[in-house]
C-alpha positions as CSV (number, residue, x, y, z in Angstrom):
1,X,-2.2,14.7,5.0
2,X,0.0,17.6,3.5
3,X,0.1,17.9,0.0
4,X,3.4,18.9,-1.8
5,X,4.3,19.9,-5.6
6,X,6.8,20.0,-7.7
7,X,7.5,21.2,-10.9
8,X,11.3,19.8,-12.4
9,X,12.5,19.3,-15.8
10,X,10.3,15.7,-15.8
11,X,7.5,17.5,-15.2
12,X,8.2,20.0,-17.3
13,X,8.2,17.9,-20.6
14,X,5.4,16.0,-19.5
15,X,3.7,19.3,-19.1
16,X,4.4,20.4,-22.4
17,X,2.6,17.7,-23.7
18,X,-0.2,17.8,-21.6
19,X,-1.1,21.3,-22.7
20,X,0.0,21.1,-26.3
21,X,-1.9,18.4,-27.2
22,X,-5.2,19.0,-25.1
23,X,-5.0,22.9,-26.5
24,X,-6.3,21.3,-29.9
25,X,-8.7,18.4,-28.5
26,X,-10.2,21.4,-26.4
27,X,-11.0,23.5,-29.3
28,X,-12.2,20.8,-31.3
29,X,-14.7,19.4,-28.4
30,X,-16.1,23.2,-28.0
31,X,-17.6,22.1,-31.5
32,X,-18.1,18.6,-30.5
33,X,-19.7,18.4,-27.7
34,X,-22.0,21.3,-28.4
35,X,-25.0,19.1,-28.8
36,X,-23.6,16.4,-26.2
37,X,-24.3,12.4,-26.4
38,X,-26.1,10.9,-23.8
39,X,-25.1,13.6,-20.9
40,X,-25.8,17.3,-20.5
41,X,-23.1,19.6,-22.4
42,X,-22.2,21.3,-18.8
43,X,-21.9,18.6,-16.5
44,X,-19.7,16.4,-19.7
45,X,-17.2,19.6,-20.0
46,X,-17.2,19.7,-15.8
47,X,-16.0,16.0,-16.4
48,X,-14.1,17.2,-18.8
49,X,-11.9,19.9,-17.2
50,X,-11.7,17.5,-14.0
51,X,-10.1,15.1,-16.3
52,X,-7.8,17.7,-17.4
53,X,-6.7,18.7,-13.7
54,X,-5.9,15.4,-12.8
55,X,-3.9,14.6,-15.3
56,X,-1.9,17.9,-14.3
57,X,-2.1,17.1,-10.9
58,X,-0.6,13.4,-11.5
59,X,2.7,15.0,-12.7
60,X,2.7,18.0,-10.7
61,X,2.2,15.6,-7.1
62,X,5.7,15.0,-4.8
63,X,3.9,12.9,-2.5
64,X,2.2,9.4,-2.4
65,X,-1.0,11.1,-1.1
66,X,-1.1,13.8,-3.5
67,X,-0.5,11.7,-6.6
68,X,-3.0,8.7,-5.8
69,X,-5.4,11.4,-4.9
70,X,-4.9,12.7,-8.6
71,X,-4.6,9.6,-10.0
72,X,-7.9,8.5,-8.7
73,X,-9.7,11.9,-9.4
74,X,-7.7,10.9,-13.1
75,X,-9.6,7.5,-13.5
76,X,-13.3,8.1,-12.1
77,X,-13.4,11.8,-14.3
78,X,-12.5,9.1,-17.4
79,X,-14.1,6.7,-16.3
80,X,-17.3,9.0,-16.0
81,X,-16.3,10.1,-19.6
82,X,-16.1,6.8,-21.1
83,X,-19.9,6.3,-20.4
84,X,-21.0,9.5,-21.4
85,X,-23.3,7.6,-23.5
86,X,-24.6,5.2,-21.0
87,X,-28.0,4.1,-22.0
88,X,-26.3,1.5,-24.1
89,X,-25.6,-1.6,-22.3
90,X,-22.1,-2.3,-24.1
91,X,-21.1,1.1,-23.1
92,X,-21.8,0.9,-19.4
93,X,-20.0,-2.7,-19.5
94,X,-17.1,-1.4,-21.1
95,X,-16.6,1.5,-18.3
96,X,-16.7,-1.1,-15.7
97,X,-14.5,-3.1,-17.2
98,X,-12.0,0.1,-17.6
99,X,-13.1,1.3,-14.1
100,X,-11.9,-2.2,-12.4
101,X,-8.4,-2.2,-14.6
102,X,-7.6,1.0,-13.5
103,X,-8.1,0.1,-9.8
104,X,-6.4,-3.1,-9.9
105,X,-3.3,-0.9,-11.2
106,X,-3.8,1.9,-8.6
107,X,-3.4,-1.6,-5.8
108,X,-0.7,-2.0,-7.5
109,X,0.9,1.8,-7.4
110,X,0.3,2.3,-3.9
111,X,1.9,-0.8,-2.9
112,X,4.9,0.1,-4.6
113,X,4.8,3.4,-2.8
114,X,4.4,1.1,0.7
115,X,7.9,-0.5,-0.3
116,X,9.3,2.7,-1.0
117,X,9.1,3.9,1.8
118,X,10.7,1.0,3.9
119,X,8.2,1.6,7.2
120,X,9.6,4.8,7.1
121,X,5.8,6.5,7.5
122,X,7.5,9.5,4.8
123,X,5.4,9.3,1.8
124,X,7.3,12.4,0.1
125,X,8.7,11.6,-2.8
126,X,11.6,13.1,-1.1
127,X,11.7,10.6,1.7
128,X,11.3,7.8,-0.4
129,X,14.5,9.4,-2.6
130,X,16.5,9.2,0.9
131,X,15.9,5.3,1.6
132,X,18.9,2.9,0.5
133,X,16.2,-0.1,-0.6
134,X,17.9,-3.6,-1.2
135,X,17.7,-5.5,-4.3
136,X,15.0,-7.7,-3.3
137,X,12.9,-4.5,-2.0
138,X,13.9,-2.3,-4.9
139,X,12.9,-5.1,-7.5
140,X,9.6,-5.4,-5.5
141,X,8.7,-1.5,-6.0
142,X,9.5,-2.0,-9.1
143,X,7.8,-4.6,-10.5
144,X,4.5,-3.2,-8.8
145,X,5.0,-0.5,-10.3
146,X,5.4,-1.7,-13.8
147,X,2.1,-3.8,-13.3
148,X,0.4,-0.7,-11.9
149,X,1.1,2.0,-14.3
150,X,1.2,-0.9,-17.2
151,X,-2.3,-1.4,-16.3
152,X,-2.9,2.1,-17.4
153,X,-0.8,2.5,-20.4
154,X,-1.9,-0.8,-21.6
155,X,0.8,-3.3,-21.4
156,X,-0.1,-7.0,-22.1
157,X,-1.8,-8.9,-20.8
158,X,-3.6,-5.7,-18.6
159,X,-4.3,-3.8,-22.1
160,X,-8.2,-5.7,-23.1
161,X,-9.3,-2.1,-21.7
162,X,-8.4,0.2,-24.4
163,X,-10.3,-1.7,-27.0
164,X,-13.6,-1.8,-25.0
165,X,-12.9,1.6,-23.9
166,X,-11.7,3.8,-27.0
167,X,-15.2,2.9,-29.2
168,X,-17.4,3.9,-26.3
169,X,-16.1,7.2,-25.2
170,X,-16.9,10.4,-27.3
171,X,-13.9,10.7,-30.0
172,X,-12.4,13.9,-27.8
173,X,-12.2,11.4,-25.1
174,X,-10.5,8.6,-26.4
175,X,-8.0,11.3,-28.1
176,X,-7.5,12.8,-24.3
177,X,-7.2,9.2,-23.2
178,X,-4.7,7.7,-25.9
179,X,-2.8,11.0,-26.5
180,X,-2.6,12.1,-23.1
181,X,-3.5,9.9,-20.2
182,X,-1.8,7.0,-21.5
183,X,1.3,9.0,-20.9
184,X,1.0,9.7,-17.2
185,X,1.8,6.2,-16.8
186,X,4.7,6.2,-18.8
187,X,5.7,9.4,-16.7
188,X,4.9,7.0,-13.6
189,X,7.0,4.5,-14.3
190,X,10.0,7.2,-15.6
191,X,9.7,8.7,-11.9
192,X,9.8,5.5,-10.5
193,X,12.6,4.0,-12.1
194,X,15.2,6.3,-12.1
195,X,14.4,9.0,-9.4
196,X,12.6,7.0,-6.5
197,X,13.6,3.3,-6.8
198,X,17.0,4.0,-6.3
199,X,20.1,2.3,-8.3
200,X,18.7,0.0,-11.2
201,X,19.4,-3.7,-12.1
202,X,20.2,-4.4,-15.9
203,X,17.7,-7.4,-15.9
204,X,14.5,-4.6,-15.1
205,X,15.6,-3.7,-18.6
206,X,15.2,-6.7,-20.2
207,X,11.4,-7.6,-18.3
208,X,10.1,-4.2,-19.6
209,X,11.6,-4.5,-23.3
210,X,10.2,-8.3,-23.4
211,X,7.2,-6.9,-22.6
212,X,7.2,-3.9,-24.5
213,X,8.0,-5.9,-27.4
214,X,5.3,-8.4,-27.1
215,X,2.6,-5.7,-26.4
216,X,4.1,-3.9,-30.0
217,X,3.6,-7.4,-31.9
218,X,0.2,-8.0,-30.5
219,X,-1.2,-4.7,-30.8
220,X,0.0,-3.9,-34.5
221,X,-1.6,-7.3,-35.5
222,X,-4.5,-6.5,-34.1
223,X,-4.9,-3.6,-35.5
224,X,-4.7,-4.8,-38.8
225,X,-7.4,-6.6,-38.6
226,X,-9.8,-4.8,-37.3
227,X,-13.4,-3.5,-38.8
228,X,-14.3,-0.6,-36.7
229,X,-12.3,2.5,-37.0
230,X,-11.6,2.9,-33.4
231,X,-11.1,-0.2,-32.0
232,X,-8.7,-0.1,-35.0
233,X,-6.8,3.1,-33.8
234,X,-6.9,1.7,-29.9
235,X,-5.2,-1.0,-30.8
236,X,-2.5,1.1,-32.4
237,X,-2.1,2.7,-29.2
238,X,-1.1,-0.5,-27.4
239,X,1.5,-0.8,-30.0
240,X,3.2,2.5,-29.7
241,X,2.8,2.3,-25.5
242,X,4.7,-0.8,-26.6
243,X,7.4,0.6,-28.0
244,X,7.4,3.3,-25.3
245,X,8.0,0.2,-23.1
246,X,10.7,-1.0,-25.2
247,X,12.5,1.7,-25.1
248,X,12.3,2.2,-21.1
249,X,14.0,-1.2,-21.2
250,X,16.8,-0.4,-23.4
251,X,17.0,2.8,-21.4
252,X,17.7,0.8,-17.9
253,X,19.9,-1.7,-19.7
254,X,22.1,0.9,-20.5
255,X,22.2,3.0,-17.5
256,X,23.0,-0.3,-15.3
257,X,26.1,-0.8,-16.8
258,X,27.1,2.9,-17.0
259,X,27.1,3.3,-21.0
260,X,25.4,6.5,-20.2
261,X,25.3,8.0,-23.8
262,X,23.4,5.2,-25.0
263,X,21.4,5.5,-22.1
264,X,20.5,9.3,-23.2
265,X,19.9,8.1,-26.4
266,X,16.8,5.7,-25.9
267,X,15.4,7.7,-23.3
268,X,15.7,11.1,-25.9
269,X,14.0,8.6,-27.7
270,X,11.4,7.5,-25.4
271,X,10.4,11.3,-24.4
272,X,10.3,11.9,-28.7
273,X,7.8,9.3,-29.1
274,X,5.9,10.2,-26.2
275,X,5.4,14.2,-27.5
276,X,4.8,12.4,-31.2
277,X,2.4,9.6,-30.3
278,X,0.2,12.3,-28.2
279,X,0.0,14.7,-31.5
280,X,-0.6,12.1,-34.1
281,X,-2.7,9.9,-32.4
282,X,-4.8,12.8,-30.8
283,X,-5.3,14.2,-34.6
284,X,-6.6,10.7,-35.8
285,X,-8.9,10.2,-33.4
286,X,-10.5,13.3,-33.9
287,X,-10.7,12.7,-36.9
288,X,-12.8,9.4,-36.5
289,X,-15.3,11.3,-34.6
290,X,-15.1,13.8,-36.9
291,X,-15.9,11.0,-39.5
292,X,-18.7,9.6,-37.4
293,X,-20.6,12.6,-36.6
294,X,-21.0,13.2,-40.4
295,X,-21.7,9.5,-41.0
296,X,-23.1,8.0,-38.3
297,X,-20.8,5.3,-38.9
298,X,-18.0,3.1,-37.4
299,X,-17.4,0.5,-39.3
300,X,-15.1,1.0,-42.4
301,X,-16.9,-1.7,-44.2
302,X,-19.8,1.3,-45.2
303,X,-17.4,4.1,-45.3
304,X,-15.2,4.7,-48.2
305,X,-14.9,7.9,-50.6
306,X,-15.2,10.5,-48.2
307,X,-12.2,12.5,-49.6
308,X,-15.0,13.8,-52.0
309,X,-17.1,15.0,-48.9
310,X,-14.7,16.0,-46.2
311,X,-11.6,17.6,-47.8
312,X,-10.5,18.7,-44.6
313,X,-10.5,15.8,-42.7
314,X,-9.1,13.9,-45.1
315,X,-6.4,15.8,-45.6
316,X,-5.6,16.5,-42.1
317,X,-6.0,12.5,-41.1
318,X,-3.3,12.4,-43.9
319,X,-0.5,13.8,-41.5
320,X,-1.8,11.4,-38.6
321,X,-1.5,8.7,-40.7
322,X,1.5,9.1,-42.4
323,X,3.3,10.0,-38.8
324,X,1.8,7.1,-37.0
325,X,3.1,4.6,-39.6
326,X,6.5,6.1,-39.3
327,X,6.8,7.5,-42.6
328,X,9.4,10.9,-42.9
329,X,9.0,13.5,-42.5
330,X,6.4,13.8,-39.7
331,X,6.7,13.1,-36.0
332,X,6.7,9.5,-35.7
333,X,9.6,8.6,-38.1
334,X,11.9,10.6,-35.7
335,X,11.3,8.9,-33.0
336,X,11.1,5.7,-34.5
337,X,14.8,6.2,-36.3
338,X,16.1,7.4,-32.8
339,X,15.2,4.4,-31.0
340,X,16.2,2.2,-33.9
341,X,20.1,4.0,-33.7
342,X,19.8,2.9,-29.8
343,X,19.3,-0.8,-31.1
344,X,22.2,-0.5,-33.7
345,X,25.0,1.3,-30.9
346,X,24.3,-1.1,-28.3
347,X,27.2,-4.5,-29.6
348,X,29.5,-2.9,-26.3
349,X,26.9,-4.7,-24.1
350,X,29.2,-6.9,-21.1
351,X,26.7,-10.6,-21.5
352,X,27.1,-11.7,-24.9
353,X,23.6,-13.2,-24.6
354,X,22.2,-9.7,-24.3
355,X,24.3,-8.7,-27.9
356,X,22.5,-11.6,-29.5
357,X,19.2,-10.5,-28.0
358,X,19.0,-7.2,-28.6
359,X,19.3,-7.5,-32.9
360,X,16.2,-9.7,-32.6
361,X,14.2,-6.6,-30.5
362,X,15.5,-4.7,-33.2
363,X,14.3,-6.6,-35.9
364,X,11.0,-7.1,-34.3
365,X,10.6,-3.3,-33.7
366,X,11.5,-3.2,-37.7
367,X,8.7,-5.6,-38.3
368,X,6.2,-3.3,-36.0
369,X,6.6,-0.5,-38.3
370,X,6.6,-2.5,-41.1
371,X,2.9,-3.5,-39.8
372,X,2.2,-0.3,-38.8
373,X,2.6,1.4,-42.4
374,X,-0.3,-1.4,-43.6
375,X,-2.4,-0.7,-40.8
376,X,-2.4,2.6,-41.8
377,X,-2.9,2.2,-45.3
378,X,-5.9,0.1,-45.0
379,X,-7.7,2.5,-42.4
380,X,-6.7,5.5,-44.7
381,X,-7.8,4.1,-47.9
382,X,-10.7,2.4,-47.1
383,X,-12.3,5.4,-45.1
384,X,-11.6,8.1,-47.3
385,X,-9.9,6.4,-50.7
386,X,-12.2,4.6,-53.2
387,X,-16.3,4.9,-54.0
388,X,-19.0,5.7,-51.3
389,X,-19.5,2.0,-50.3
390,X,-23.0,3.1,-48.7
391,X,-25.8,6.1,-50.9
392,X,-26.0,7.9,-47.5
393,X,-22.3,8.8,-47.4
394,X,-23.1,11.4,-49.6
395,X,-25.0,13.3,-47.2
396,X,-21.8,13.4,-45.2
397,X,-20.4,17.3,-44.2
398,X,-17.3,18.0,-43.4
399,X,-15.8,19.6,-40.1
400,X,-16.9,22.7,-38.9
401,X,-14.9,25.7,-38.1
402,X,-13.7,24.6,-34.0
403,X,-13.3,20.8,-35.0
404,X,-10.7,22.1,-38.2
405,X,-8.7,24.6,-35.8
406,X,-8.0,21.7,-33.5
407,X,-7.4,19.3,-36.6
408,X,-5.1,22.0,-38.3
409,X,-3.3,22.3,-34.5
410,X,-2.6,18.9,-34.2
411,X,-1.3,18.3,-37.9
412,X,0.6,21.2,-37.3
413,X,2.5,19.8,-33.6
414,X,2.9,17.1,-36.0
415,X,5.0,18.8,-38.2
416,X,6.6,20.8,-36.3
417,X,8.1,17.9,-34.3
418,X,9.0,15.8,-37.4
419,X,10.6,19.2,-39.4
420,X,12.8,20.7,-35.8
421,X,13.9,17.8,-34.0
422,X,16.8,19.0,-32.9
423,X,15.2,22.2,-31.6
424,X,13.0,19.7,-29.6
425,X,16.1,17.7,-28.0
426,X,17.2,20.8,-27.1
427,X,13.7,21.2,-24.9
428,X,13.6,17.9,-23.7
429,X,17.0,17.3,-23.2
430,X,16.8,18.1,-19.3
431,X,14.7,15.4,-18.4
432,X,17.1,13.2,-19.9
433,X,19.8,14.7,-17.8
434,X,17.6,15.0,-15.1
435,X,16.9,11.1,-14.9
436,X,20.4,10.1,-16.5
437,X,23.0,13.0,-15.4
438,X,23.9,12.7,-19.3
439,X,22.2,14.3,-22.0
440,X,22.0,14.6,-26.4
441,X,21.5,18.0,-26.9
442,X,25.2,19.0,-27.1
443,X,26.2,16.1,-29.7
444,X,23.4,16.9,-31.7
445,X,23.5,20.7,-31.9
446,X,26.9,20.2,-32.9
447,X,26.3,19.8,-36.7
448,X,23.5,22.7,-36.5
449,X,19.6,22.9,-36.0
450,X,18.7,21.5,-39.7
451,X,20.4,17.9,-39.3
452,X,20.2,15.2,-36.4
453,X,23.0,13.3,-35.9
454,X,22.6,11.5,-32.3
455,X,26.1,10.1,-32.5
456,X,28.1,11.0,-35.3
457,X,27.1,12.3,-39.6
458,X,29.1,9.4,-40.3
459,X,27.8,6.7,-38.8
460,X,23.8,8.4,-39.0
461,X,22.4,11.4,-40.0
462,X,18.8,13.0,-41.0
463,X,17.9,16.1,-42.8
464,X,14.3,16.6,-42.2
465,X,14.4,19.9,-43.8
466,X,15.6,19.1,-46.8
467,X,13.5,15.6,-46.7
468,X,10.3,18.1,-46.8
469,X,11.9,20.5,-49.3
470,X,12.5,17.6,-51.7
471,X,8.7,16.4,-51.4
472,X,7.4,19.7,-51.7
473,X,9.3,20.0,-55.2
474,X,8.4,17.0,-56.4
475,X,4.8,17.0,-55.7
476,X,4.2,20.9,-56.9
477,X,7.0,21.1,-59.4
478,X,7.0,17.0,-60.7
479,X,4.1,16.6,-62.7
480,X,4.4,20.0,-64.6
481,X,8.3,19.2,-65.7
482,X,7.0,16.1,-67.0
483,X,4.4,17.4,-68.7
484,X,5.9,20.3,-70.7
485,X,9.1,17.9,-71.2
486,X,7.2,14.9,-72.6
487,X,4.7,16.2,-74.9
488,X,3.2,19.5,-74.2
489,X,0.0,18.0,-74.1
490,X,-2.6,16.7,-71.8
491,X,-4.8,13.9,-72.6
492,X,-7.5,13.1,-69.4
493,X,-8.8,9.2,-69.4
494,X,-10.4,6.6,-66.9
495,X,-7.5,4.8,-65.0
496,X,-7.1,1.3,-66.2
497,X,-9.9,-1.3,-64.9
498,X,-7.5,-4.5,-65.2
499,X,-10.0,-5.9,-67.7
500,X,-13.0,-5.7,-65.6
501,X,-16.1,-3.9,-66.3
502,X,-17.5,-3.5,-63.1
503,X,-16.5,-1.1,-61.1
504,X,-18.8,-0.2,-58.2
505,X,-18.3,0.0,-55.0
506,X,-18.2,-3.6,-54.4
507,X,-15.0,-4.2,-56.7
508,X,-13.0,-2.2,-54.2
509,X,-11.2,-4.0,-51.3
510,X,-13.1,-4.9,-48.0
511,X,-11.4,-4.2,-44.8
512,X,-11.7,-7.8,-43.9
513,X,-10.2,-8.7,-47.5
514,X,-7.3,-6.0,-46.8
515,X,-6.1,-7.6,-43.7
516,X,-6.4,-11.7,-44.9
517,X,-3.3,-12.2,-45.7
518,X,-2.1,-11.0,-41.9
519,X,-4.7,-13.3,-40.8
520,X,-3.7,-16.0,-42.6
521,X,0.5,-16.0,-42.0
522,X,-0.1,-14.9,-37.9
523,X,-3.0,-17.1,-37.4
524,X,-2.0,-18.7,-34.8
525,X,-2.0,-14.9,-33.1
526,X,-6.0,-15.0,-33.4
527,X,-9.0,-16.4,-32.3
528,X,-11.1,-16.3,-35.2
529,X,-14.8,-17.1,-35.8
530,X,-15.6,-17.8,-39.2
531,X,-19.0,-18.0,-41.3
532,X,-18.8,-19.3,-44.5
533,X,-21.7,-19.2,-47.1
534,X,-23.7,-22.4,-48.0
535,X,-25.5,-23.1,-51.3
536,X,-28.6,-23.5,-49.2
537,X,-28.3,-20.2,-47.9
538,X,-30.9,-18.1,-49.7
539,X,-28.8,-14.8,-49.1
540,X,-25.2,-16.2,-48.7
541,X,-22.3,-13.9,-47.3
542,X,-19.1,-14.7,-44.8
543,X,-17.8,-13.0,-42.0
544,X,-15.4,-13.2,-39.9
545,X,-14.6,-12.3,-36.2
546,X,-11.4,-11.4,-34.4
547,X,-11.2,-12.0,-30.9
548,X,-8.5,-11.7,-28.2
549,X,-6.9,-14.8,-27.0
550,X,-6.3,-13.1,-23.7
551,X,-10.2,-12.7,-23.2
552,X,-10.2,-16.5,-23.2
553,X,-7.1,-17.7,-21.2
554,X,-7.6,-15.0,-18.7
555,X,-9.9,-12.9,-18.0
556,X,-13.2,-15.1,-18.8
557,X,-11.7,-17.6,-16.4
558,X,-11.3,-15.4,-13.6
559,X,-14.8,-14.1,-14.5
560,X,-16.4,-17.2,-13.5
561,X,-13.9,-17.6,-10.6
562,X,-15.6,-14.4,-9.5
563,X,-19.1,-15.3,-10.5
564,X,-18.8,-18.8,-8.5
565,X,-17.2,-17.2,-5.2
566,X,-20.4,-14.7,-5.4
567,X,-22.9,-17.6,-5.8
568,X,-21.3,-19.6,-2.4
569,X,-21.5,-16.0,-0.8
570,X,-25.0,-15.2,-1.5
571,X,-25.9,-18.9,-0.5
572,X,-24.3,-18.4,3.0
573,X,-26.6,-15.0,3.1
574,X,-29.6,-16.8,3.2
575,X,-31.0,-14.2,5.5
576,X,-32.0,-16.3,8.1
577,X,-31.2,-14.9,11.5
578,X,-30.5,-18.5,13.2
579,X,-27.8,-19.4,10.0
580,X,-26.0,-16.0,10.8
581,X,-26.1,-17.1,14.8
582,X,-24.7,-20.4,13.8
583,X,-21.9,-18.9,11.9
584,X,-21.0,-17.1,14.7
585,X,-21.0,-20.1,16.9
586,X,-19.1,-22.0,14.5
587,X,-16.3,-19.1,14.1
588,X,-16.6,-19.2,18.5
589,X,-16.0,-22.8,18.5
590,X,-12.7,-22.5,16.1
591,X,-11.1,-19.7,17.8
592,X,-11.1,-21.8,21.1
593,X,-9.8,-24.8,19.7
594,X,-7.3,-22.9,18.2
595,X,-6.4,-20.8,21.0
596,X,-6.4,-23.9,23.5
597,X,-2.9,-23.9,25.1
């Protein structure tokens, strides 16, 4: 089986992110792992670097055989990862459970590769280029594919994964796997649809923004829900993989009917989001395990107050967290805005149903930052905002000297991308052409590198520059131009209590508390188990338990589908020599009858 590789402008960009982002969790696991957490430090960083070269390989492969090779090597290295911890029972189950996803979407790949190649027996990615599939056979490869590299980005309803998986992998892992790995499948399903598959259909479009857009919804309500920090942040990730799959669809919906600017557009920014969501998302993971190594704790109803303790990380998680809830001017409000101007340019569509559809997506991806900001607020002010909720928080340390250089790398890519996005259309610009024949780069560097205009300044335009500029005055410059103007005079007092007199650590907000009024107006989104206190109860409290509908209507049916087939299966292995000779004359017996002329 030869192996072939190529490196194109795809690649390229998917490259880029690759090493970019895994530059900073590299450093910051050279610190982390030093001790390790379950498995020896040498054969975890072996894992480690495997994982790495897989993910390389993945984009680098130009045949079937070389990319499920490297797609495998890709999910038993993470898998491997994942339970790096695995004396814990919960840890090994949620491995499996990630192990048996990722395998049910790697059937799914290869198949798609089988229908590709149209019995052809080329499984080059050049061969499959050459075949003229039909429709019906393009839809097929399609579809399988959208199922097979969903599974591994975490599209509904294949996404119950990531929250199993995130909290029981070592933080550098689960910032490798949301940051990085996550977007080989979106790569997978860019080179499938528009450089394998052949021409697209417009209604591909609409299947992958439906479910891009209900994968957004569920993930950004569940997220604000949750108690533990990174069940919290994995949840986040099926929301932003969400929108990646939202804007694939608007993407194909364009380029079927030809509107090819449009088309360049959304997928400038798909790419944006995918280089943003890899830095921000990577930077607040580490900074979880950052958080947990110096608290031994995961649940944000005992953290709070640890601005006091870990300056660094508290200030670095800032820049994650204002970038993932889409806040200017940091990474995630670019991409955000660009693929909210692909919503508001597309009323030229030829159905009219689509014209009415299409403002709804918008509004909903509106609503899903919306949620996003509050997600973040509550995980950033209840971790680090506030009193010590727990005395043994102020033991806590911050970062050390590896695990800040990867921090301060990551806030930095952050920046970098929100502050020059034109500079970074300009790199990924040939993918765009690449996949699309048109490009964004040459509108946009039209009215200079400090200002992004995707279609015109007078229709929409952002200054990120001057955005920053303005903050940085105000914050540095505000409060002493007040001061001298007002009075000349400081006077230093505790902030207002509202009336009460308590104010512990108990006064402040609750994660739980936060998120009750999401629970309450999407209840219907949750399956909730509630504990309420009784006067009998000597030490009263309430809690309350979010759990996945999909657990429920899916996969906990199948499980004892599974369990039941392997009950009849073990009864039939009795072990009895004269059962197993009666099977065989039984199975005899039918063949006859059936082959009887």
């Amino acid at each position: 089986m030869p192996f072939h590789l190529r490196l194109d402008n795809l690649t390229a960009v998917f490259a880029l992110l690759v090493g970019m982002v895994s530059a900073g969790i590299s450093v910051f696991a050279a610190g982390y792992f030093r001790e390790g957490e379950g498995t020896a430090p040498g054969l975890m960083s072996l894992q480690y670097h495997f994982f790495l070269a897989s993910m390389l390989m993945v984009l680098l492969a130009d045949d079937a055989y070389a990319f499920m090779v490297a797609w495998e090597v890709m999910a038993l290295s993470s898998f491997f990862l994942v339970t790096t911890d695995h004396k814990h029972a919960e840890i090994r189950r949620a491995g499996y459970l990630y192990l048996l996803v990722a395998h049910i979407g790697a059937i799914a790949i290869l198949l798609s590769f089988g229908v590709m190649t149209s019995g052809s027996g080329d499984y080059s990615f050049a061969g499959m280029r050459a075949q003229q599939l039909s429709p019906f056979w393009a839809s097929a490869a399609y579809l399988l594919a959208l199922v097979g590299f969903g599974a591994k980005a975490g599209l509904l309803p294949l996404h119950v994964w990531l929250p199993e998986a995130h909290p029981a992998a070592p933080s550098p892992v689960s910032a490798m796997m949301s940051g990085v790995m996550l977007k080989t499948a979106i790569y997978g399903l860019l080179r499938v649809s528009f450089d394998l598959v052949g021409e697209t259909l417009w209604w591909w479009g609409v299947v992958a923004m439906t479910i891009g857009l209900l994968t957004a919804v569920f993930g950004v309500l569940y997220s604000t829900v949750q108690s533990d920090m990174k069940r919290l942040l994995a949840y986040s990730s099926i929301e932003n993989i969400g929108l990646l799959a939202v804007a694939l669809g608007l993407t194909l919906i364009f380029h079927s009917y030809g509107m090819e600017a449009l088309a360049a557009l959304a997928m400038t920014a798909l790419l944006y989001h995918c280089l943003a969501h890899a830095g921000f998302k990577s930077l607040l993971f580490l900074c979880t395990g950052s958080v947990l190594h110096a608290t031994r704790e995961r649940s944000l109803g005992k953290l709070g107050g640890l601005i006091h303790r870990m300056p660094w990380v508290a200030w670095l998680a800032l820049a994650g967290v204002i970038a993932s809830a889409g806040l200017p001017p940091l990474s995630g409000f670019v991409s955000e805005w660009l693929l909210l101007q692909s919503f508001l340019f597309s009323s030229g569509l030829p159905h009219s149903w689509l014209n009415m559809i299409v403002p709804v997506a918008a509004a909903l991806v509106a609503l899903v930052a919306a949620l996003a900001g509050f997600a973040m607020v509550k995980f950033y002010g209840i971790v680090f905002l506030g009193q010590m909720r727990e005395p043994a928080l102020r033991e806590a340390h911050d970062a050390g000297i590896w695990e800040r250089t990867g921090l301060v790398w990551l806030a930095g890519l952050t920046l970098a991308l929100g502050v020059f996005p034109s500079t970074v259309i300009g790199f990924i610009d040939a993918a765009t052409r690449q996949l699309l024949g048109a490009g964004l780069a040459e509108k946009v560097h039209e009215h200079g590198w400090w200002m992004l205009a995707p279609i015109s300044p007078e229709r929409a335009s952002y200054e990120p520059l001057i955005f920053l500029a303005t903050i940085v005055v105000a914050v540095l410059f505000g409060r002493q131009l007040v001061h001298r103007l007002y009075h000349g005079r400081m006077r230093r007092s505790p902030a207002w209590d509202c009336g009460y007199v308590f104010q512990g650590p108990r006064a402040q907000d609750t994660a739980e508390g936060f998120s009750q009024p999401i629970r309450r107006i999407f209840e219907p989104m949750f399956r909730m188990d509630r504990h309420f206190p009784s006067i009998r109860d000597e030490k009263p409290f309430y809690s309350v338990k979010v759990e996945d509908h999909f657990w429920h209507w899916l996969y906990l049916p199948l499980a004892r589908l599974a369990n039941g087939i392997s009950a009849l299966m073990i009864r039939l292995q009795g072990g009895r020599i004269a059962i197993y000779l009666l099977y065989s004359f039984l199975t005899l017996i039918v063949l006859l009858l059936v082959a009887r002329p």
